[in-house]
Backbone as CSV, one residue per row, in Angstrom:
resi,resn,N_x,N_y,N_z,CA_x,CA_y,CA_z,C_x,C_y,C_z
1,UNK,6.976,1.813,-1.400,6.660,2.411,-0.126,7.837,2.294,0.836
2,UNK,8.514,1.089,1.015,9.544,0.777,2.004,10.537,1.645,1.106
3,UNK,10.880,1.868,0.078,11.819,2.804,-0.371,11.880,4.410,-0.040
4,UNK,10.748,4.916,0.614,10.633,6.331,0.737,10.727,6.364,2.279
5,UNK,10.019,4.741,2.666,10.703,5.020,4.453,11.931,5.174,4.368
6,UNK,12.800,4.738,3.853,14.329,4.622,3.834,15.027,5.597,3.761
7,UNK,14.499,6.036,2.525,15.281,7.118,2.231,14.700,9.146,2.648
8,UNK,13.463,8.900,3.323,12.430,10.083,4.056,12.273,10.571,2.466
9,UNK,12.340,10.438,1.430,11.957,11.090,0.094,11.199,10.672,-0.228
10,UNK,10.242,11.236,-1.048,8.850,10.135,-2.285,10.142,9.215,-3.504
11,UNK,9.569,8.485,-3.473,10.526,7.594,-4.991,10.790,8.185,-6.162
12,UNK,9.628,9.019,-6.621,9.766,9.488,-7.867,11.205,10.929,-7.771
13,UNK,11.106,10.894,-9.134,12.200,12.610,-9.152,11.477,13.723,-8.958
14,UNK,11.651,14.167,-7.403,10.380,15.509,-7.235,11.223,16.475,-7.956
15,UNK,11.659,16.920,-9.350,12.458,18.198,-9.248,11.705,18.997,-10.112
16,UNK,10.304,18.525,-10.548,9.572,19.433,-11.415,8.725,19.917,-10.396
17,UNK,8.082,19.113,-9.178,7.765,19.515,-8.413,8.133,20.416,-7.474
18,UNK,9.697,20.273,-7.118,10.164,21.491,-6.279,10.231,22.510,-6.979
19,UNK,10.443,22.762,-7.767,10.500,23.952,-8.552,8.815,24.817,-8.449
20,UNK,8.009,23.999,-8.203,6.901,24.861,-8.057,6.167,24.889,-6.896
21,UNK,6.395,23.975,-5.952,5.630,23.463,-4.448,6.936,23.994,-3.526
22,UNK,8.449,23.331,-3.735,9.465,23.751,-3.066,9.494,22.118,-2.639
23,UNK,10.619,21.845,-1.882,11.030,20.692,-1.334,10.049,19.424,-0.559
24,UNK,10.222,18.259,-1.573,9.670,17.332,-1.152,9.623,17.502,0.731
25,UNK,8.359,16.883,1.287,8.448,16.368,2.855,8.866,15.585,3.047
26,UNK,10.000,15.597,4.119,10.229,14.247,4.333,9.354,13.484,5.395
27,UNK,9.844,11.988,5.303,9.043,10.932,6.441,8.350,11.871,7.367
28,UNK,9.863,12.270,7.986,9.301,12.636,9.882,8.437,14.020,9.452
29,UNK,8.739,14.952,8.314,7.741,16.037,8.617,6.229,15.615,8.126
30,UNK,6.278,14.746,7.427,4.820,14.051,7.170,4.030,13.776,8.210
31,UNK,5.025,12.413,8.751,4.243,11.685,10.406,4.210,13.046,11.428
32,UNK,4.951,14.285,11.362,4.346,15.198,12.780,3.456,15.690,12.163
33,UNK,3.303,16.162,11.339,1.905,16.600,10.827,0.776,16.082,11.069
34,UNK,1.150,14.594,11.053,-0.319,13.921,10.954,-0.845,13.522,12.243
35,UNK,0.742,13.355,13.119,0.387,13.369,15.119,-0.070,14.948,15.437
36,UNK,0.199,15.934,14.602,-0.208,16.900,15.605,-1.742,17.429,14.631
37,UNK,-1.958,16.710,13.927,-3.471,16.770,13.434,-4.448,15.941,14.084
38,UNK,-3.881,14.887,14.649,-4.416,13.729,16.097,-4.645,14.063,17.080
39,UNK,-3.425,15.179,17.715,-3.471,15.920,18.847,-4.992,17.148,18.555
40,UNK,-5.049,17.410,17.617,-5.793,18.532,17.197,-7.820,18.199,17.398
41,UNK,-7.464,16.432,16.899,-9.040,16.317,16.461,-9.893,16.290,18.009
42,UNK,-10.788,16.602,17.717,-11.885,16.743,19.084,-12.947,15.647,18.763
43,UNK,-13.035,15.026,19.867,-13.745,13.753,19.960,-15.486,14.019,21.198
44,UNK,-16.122,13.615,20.133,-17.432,13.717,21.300,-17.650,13.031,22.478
């Protein structure tokens, strides 16, 4: 886990994966995703 903070990549070799999804996310596009899915949720 502390290896993919480091480096904003997953650990493993995504290159079978890019080839069909396209380029691993990195860190920061992960974490805005998940703040602006926070920003998003509606609370009763």
């Amino acid at each position: 886990m502390f290896s993919w903070f480091d480096s904003s990549r997953y650990v493993t070799d995504p290159r079978r994966q890019e080839q069909r999804f396209g380029p691993a996310p990195t860190a920061e596009d992960g974490l805005g995703r998940y703040t602006d899915e926070l920003g998003m949720a509606q609370h009763p």
